[in-house]
N, CA and C atoms of all chains as a GROMACS GRO file, in nm:
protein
  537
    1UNK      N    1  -1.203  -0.796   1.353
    1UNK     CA    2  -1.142  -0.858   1.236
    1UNK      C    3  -1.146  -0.761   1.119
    2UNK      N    4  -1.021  -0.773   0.998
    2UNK     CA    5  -1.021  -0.710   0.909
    2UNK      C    6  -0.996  -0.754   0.777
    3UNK      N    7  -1.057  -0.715   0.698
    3UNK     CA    8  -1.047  -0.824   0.516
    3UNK      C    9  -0.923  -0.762   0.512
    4UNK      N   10  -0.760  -0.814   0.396
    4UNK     CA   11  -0.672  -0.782   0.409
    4UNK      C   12  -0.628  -0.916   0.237
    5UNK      N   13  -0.546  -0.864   0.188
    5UNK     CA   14  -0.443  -0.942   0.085
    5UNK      C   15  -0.336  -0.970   0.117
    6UNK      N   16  -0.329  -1.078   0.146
    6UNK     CA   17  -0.166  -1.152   0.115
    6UNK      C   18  -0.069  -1.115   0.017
    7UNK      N   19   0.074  -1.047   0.049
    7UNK     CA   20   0.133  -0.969  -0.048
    7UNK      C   21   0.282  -1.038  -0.031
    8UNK      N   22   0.320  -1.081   0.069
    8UNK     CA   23   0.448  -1.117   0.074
    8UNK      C   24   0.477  -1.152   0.238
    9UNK      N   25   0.566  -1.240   0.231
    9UNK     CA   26   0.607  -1.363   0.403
    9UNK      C   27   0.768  -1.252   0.487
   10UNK      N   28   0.762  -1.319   0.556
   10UNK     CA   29   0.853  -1.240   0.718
   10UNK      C   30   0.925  -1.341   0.645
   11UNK      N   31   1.066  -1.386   0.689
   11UNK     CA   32   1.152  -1.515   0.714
   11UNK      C   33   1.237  -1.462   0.818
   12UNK      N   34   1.222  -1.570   0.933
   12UNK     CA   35   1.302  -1.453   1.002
   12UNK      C   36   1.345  -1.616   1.145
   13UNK      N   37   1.510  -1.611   1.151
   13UNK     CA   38   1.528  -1.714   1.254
   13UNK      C   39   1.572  -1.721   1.369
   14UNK      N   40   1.569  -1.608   1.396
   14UNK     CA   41   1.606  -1.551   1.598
   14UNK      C   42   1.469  -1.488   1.626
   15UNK      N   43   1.406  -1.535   1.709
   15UNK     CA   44   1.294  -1.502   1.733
   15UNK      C   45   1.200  -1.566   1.858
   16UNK      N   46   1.108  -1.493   1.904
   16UNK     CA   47   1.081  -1.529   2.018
   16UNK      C   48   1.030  -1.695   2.007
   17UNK      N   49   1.041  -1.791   2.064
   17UNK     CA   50   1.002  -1.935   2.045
   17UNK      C   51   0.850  -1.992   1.980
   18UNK      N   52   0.758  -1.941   2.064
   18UNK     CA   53   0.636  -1.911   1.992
   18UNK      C   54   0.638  -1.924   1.822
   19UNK      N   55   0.690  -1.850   1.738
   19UNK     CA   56   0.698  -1.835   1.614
   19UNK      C   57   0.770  -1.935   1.568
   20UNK      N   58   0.872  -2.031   1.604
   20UNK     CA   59   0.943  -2.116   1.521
   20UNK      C   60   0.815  -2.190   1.462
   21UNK      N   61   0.849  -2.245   1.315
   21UNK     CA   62   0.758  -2.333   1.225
   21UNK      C   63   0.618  -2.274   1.215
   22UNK      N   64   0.610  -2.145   1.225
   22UNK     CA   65   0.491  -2.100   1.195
   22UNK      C   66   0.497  -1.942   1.060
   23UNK      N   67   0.430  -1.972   0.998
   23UNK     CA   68   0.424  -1.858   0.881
   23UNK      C   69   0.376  -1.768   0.908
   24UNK      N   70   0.449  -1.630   0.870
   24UNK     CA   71   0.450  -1.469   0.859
   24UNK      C   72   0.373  -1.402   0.777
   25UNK      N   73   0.314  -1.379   0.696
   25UNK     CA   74   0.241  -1.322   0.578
   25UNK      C   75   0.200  -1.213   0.588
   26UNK      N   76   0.275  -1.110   0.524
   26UNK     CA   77   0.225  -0.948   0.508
   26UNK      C   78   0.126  -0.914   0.434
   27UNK      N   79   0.000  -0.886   0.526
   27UNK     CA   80  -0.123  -0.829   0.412
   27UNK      C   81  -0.148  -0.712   0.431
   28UNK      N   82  -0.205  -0.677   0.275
   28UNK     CA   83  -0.241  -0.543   0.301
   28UNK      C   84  -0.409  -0.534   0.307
   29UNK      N   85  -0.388  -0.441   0.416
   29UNK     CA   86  -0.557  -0.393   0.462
   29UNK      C   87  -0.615  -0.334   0.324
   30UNK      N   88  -0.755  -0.391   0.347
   30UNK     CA   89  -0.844  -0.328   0.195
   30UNK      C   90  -0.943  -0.288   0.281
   31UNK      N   91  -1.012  -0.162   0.177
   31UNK     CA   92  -1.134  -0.142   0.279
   31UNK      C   93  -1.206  -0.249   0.194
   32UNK      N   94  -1.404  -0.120   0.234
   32UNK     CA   95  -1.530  -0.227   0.169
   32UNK      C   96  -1.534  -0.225   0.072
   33UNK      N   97  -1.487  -0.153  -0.055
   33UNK     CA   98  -1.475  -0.218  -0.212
   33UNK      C   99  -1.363  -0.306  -0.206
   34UNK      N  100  -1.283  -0.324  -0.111
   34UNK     CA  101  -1.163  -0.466  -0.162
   34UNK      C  102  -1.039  -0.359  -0.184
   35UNK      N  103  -1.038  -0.243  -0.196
   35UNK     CA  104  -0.918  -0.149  -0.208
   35UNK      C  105  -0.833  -0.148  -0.100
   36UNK      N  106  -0.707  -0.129  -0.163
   36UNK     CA  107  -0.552  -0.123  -0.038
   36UNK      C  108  -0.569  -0.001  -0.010
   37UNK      N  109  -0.576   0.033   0.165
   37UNK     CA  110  -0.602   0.141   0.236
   37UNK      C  111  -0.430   0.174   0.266
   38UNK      N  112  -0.345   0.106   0.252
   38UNK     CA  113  -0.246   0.175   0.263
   38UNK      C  114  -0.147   0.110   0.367
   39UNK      N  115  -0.233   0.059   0.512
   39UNK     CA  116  -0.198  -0.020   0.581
   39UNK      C  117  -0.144  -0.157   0.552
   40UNK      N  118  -0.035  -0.191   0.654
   40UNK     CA  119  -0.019  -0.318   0.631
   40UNK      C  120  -0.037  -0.410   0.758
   41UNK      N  121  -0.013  -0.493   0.745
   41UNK     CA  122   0.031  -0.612   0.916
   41UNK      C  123   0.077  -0.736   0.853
   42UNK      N  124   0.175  -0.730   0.976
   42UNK     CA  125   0.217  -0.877   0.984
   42UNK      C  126   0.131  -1.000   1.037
   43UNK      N  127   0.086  -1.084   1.010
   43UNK     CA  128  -0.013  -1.195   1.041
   43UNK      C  129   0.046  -1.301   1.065
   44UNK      N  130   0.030  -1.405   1.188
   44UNK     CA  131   0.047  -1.525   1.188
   44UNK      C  132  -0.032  -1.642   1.118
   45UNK      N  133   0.014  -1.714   1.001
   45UNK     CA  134  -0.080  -1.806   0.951
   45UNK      C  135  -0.174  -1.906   0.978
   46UNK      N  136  -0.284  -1.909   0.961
   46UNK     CA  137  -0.380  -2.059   1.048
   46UNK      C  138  -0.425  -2.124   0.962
   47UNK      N  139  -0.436  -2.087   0.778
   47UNK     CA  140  -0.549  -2.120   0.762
   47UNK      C  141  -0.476  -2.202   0.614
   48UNK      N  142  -0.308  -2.168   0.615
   48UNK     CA  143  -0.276  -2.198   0.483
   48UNK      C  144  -0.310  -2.092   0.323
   49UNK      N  145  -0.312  -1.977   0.377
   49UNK     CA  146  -0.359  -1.845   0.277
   49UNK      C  147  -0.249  -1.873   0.141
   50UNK      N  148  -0.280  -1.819   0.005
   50UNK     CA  149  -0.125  -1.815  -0.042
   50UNK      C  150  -0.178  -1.693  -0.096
   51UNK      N  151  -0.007  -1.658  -0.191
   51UNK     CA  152   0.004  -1.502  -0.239
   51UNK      C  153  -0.168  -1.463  -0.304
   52UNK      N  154  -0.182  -1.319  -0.321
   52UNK     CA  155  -0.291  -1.273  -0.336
   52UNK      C  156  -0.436  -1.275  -0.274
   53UNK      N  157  -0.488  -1.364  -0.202
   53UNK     CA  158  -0.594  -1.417  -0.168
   53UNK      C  159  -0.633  -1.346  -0.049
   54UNK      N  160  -0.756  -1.314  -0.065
   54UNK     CA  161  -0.839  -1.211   0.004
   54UNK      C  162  -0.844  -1.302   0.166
   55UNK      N  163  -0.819  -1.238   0.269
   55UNK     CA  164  -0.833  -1.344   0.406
   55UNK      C  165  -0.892  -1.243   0.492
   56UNK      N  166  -0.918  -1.273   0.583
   56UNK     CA  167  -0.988  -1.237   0.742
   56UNK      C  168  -0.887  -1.233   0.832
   57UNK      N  169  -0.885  -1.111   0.883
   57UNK     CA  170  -0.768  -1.100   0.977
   57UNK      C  171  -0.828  -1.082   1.126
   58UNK      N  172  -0.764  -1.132   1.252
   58UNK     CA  173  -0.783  -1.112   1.344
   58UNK      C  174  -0.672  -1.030   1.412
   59UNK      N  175  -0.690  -0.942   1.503
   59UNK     CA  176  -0.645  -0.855   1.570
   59UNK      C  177  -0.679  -0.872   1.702
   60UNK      N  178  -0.665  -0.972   1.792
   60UNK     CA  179  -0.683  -0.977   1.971
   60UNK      C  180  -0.622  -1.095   1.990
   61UNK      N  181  -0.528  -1.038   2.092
   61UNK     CA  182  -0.456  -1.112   2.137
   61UNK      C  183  -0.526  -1.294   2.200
   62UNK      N  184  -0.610  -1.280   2.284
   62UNK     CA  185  -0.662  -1.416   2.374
   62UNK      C  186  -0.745  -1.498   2.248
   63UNK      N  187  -0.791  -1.439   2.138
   63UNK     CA  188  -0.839  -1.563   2.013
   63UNK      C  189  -0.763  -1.582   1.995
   64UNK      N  190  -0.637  -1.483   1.922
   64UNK     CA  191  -0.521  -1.576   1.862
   64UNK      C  192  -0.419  -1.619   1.939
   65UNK      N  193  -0.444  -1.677   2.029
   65UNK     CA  194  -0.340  -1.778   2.087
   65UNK      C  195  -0.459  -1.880   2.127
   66UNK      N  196  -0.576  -1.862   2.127
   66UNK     CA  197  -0.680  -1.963   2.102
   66UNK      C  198  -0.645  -2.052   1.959
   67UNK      N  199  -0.672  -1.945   1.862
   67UNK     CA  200  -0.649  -2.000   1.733
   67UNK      C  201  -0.545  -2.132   1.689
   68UNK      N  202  -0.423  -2.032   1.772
   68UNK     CA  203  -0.268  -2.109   1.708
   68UNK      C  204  -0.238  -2.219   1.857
   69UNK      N  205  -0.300  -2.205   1.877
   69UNK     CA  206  -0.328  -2.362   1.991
   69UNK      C  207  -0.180  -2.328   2.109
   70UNK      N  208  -0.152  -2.221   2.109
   70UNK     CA  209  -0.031  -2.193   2.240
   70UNK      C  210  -0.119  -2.081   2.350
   71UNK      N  211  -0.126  -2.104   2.472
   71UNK     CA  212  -0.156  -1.975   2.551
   71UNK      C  213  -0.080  -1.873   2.610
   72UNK      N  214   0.061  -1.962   2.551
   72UNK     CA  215   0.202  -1.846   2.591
   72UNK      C  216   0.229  -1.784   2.478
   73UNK      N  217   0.161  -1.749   2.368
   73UNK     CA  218   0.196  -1.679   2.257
   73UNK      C  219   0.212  -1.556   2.250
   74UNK      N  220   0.308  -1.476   2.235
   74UNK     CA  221   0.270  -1.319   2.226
   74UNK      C  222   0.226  -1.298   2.062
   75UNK      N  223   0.082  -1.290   2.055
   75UNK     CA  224   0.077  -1.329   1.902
   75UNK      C  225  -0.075  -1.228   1.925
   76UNK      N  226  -0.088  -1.164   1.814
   76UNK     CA  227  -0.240  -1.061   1.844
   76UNK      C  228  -0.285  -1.068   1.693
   77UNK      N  229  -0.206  -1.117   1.590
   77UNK     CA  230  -0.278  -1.079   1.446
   77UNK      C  231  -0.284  -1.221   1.386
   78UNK      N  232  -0.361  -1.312   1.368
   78UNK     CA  233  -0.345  -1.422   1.282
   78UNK      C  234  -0.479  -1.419   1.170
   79UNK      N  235  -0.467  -1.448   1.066
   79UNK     CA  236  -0.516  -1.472   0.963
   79UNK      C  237  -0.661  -1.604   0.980
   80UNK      N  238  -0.747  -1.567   1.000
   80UNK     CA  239  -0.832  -1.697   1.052
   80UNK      C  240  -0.934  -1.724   0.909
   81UNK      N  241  -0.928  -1.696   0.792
   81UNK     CA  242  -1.003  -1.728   0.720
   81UNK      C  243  -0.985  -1.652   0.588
   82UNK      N  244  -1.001  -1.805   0.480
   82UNK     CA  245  -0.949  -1.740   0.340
   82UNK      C  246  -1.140  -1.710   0.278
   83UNK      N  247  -1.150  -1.593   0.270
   83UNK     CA  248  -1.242  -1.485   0.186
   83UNK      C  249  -1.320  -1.559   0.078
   84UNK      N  250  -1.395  -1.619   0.044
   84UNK     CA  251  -1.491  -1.648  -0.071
   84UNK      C  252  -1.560  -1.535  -0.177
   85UNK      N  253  -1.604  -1.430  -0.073
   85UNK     CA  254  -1.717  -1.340  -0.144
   85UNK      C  255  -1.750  -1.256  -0.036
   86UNK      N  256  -1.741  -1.133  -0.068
   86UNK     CA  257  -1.812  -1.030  -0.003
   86UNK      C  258  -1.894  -1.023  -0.095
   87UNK      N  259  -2.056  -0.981  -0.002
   87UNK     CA  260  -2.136  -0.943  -0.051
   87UNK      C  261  -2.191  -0.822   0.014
   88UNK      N  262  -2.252  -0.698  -0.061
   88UNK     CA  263  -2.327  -0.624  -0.004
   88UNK      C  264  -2.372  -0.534  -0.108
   89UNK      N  265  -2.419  -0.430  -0.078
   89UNK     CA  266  -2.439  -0.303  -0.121
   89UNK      C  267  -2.269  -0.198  -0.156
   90UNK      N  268  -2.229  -0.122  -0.289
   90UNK     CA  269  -2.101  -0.074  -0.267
   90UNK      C  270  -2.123   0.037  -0.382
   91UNK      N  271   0.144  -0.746   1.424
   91UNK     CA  272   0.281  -0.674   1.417
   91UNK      C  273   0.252  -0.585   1.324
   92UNK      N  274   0.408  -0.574   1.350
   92UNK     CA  275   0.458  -0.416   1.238
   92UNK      C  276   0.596  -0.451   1.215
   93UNK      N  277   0.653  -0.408   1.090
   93UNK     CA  278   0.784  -0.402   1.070
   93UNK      C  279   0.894  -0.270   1.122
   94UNK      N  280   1.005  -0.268   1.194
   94UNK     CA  281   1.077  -0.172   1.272
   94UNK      C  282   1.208  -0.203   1.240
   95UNK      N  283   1.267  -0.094   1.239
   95UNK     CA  284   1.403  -0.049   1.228
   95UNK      C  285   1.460  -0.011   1.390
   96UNK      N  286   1.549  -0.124   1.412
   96UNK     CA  287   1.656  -0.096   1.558
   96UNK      C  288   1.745   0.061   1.573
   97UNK      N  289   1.678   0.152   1.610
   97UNK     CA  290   1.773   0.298   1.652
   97UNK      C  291   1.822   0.280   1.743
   98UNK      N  292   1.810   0.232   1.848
   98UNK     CA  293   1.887   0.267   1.984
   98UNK      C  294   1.870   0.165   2.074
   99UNK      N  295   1.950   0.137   2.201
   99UNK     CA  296   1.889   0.097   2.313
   99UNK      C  297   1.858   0.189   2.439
  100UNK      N  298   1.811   0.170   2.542
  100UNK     CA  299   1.766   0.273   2.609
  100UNK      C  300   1.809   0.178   2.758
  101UNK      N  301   1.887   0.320   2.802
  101UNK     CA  302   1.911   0.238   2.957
  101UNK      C  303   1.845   0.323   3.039
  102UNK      N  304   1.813   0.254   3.228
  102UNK     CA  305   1.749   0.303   3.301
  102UNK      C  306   1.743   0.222   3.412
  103UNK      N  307   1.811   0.317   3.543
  103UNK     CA  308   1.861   0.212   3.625
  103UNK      C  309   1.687   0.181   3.728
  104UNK      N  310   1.640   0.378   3.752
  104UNK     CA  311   1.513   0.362   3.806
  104UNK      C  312   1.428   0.333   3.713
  105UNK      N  313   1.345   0.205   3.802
  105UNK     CA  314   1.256   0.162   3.680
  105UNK      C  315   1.113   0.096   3.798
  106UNK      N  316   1.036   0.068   3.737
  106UNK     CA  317   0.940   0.030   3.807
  106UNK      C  318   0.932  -0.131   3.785
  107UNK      N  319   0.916  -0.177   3.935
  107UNK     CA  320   0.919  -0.347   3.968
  107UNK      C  321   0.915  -0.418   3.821
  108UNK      N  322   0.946  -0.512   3.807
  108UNK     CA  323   0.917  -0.605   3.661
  108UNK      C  324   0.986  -0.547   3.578
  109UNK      N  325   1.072  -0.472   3.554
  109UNK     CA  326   1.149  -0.444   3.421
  109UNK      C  327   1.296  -0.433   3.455
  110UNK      N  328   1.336  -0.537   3.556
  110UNK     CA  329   1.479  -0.554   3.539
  110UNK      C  330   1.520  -0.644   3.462
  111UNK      N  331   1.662  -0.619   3.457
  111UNK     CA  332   1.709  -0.729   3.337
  111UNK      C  333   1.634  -0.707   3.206
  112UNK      N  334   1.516  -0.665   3.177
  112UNK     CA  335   1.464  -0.659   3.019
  112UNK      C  336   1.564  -0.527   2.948
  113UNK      N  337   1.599  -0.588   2.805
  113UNK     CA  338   1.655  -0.489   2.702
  113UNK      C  339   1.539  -0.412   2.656
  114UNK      N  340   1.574  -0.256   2.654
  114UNK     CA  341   1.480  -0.179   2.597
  114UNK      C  342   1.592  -0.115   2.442
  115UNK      N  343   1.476  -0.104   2.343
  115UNK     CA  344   1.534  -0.131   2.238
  115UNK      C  345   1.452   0.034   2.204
  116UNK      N  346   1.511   0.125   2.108
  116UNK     CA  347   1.421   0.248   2.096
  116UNK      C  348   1.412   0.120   1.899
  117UNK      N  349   1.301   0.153   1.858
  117UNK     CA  350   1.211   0.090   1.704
  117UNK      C  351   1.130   0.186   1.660
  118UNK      N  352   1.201   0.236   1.537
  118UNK     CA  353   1.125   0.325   1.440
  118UNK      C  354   1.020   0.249   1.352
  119UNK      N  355   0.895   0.238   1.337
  119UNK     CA  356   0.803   0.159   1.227
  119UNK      C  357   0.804   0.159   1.110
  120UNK      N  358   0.798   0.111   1.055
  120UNK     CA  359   0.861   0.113   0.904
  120UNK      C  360   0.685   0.101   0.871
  121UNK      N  361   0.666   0.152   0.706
  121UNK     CA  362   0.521   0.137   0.619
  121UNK      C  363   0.543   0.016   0.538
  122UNK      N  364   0.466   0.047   0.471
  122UNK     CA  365   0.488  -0.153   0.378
  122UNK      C  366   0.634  -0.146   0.282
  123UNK      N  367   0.666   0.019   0.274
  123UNK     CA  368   0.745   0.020   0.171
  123UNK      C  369   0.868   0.040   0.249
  124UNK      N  370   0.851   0.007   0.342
  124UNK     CA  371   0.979   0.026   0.476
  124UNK      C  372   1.081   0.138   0.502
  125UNK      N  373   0.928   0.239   0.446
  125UNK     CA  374   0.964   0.341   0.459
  125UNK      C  375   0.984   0.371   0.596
  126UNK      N  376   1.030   0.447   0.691
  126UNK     CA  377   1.019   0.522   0.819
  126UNK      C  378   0.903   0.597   0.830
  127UNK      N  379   0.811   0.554   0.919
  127UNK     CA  380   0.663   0.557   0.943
  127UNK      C  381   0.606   0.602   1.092
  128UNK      N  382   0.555   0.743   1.103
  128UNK     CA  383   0.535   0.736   1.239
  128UNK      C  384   0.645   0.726   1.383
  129UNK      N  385   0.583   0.724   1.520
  129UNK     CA  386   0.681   0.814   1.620
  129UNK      C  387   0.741   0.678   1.668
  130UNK      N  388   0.860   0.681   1.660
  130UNK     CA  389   0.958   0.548   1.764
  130UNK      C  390   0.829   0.513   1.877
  131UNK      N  391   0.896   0.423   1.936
  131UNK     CA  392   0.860   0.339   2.058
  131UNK      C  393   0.964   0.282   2.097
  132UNK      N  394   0.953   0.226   2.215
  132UNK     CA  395   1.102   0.198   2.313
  132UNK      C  396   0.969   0.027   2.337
  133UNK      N  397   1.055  -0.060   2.265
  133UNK     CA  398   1.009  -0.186   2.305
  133UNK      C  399   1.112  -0.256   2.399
  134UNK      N  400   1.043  -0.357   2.423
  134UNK     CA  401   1.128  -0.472   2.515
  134UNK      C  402   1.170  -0.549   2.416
  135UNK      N  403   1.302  -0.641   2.442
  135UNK     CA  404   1.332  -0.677   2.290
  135UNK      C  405   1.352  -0.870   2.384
  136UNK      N  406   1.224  -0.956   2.313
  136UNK     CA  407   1.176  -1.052   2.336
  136UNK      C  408   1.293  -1.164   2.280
  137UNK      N  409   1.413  -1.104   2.211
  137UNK     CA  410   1.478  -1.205   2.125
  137UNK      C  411   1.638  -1.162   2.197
  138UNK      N  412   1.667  -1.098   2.302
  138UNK     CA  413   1.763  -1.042   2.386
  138UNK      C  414   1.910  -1.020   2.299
  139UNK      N  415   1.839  -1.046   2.137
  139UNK     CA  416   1.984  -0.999   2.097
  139UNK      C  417   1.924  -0.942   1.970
  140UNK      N  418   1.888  -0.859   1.941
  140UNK     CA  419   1.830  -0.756   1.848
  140UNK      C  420   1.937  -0.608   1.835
  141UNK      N  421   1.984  -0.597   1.736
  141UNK     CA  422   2.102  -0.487   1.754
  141UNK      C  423   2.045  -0.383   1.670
  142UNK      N  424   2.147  -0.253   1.655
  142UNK     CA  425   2.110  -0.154   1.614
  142UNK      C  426   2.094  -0.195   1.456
  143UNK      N  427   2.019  -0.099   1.424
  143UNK     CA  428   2.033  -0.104   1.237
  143UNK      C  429   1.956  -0.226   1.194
  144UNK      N  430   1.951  -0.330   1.284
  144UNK     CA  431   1.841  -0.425   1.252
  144UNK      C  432   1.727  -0.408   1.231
  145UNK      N  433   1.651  -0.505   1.127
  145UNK     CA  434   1.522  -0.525   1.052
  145UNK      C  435   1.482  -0.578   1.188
  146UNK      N  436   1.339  -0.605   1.209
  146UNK     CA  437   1.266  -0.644   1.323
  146UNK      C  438   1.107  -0.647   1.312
  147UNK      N  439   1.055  -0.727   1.366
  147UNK     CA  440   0.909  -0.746   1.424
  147UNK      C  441   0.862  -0.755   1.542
  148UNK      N  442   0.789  -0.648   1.541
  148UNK     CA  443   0.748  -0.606   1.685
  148UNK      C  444   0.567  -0.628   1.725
  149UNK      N  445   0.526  -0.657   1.826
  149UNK     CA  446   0.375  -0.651   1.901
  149UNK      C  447   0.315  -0.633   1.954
  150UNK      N  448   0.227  -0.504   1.973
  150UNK     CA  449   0.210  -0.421   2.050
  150UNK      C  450   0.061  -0.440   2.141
  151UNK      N  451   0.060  -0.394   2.266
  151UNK     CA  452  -0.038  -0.428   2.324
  151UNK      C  453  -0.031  -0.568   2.453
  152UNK      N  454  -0.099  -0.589   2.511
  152UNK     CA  455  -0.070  -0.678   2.617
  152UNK      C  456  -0.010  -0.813   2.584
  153UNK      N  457  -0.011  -0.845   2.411
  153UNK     CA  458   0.084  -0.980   2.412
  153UNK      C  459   0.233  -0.938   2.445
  154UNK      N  460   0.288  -0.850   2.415
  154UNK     CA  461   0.408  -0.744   2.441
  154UNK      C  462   0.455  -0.815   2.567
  155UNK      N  463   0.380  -0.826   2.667
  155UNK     CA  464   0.407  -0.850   2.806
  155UNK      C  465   0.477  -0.996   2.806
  156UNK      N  466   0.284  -1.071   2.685
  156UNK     CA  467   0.328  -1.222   2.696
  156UNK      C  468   0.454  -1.245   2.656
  157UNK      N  469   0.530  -1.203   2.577
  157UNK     CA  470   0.661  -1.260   2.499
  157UNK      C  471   0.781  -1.249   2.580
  158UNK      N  472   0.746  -1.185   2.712
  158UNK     CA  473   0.911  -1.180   2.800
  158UNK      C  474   0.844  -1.304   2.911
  159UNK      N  475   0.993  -1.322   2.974
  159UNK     CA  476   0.974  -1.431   3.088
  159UNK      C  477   0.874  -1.401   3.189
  160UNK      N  478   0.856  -1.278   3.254
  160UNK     CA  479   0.749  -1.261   3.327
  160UNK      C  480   0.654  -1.194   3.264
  161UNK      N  481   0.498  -1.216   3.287
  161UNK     CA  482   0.457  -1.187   3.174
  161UNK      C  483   0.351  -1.076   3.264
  162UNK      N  484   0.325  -1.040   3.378
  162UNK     CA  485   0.296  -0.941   3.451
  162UNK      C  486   0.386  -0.864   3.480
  163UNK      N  487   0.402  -0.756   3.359
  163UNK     CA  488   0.494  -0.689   3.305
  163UNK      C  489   0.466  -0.526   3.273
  164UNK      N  490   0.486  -0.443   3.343
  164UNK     CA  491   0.456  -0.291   3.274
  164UNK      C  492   0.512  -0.269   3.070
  165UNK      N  493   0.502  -0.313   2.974
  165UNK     CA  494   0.556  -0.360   2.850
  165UNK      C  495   0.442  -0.335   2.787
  166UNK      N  496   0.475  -0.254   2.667
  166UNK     CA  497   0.371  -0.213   2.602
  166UNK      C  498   0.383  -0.249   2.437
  167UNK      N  499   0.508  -0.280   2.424
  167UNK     CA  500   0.572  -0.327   2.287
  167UNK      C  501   0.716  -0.376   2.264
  168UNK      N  502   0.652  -0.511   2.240
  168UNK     CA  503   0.795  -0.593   2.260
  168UNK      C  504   0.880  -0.636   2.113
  169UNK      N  505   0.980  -0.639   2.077
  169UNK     CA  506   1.035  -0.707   1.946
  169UNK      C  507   1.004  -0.864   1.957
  170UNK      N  508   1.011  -0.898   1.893
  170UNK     CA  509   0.965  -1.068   1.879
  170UNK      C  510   1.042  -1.134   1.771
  171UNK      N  511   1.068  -1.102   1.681
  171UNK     CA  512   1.169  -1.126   1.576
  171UNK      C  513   1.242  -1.061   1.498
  172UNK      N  514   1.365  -1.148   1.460
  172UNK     CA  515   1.518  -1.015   1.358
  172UNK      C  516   1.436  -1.081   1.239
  173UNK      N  517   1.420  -0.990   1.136
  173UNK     CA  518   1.385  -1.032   0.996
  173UNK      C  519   1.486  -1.032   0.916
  174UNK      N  520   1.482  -1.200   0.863
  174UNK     CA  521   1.677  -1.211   0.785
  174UNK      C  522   1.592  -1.159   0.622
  175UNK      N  523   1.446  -1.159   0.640
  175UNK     CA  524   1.420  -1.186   0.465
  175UNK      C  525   1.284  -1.134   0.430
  176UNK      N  526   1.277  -0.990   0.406
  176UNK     CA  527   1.111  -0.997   0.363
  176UNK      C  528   1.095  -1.034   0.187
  177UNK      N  529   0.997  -1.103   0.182
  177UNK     CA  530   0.990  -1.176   0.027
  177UNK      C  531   0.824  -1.106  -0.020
  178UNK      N  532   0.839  -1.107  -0.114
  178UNK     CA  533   0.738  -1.036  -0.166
  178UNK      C  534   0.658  -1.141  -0.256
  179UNK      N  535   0.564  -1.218  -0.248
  179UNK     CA  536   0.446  -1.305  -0.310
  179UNK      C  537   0.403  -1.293  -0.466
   0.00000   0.00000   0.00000
């Protein structure tokens, strides 16, 4: 999993079936101070994230089609959690 | 995913078991700024009508496989959606 910002949504209506009625959200990867590394991804939504908000990204395929409740999903990045607080040492 | 730009399609009559009938699509990666990013890839195109010059979303890795009809599939990166609209938050 990777911390990441919500920056802006996919809209998109030819598409593999899986995805109908489900939200797109482009975040950008931050490292451990919370900074944009430059990277981006496309994410499938789970958790209801909106613009700006720090989230938890998942990257493997067999959770996230756990997650989004289909096992025919071709789906590997979904968003599983909106961010409260990092804490550590920085 | 990743966001991709449609360059080409790619034909090939010898092919190995499981990849008949699939469209192979050549997809340049685009960066956040959709810029042209990094080396093409030749995906399977999961939405069988993905054309050239098209915006696209692609997924790489063994869901790739999941998104075509057979899903024990030699497929390493498949398109999955035409993007009519990226919106910015």
């Amino acid at each position: 999993m990777f911390l990441a910002r919500v920056y802006g949504t996919v809209v998109s209506t030819v598409n593999h079936s899986y995805f109908d009625g489900r939200t797109l959200l482009l975040v950008d990867r931050v490292d451990e101070n919370l900074e944009p590394t430059g990277g981006y991804m496309i994410a499938v939504d789970s958790v209801q994230a909106g613009a700006g908000e720090l989230v938890l990204v998942l990257d493997e395929g067999t959770g996230a089609r756990q997650v989004t409740g289909d096992p025919k999903g071709p789906v590997r990045t979904v968003i599983v959690g909106i961010v409260d607080e990092v804490d550590g040492p920085r | 995913m990743h966001l991709g730009r449609v360059k080409g399609t790619v034909v090939a009559t010898v092919k190995s078991p499981g990849l008949e009938g699939i469209r192979f699509l050549v997809v340049q990666p685009l960066d956040r700024a959709r810029k042209e990013n990094g080396e093409a890839v030749v995906c399977a195109d999961a939405t069988l009508q993905a054309g050239v010059g098209e915006l696209v979303y692609f997924v790489g890795g063994r869901e790739a496989a999941v998104a075509l009809p057979q899903e024990f599939v030699p497929v390493d990166h498949s398109v999955v959606g035409i993007v009519d609209q990226v919106e910015d938050l």
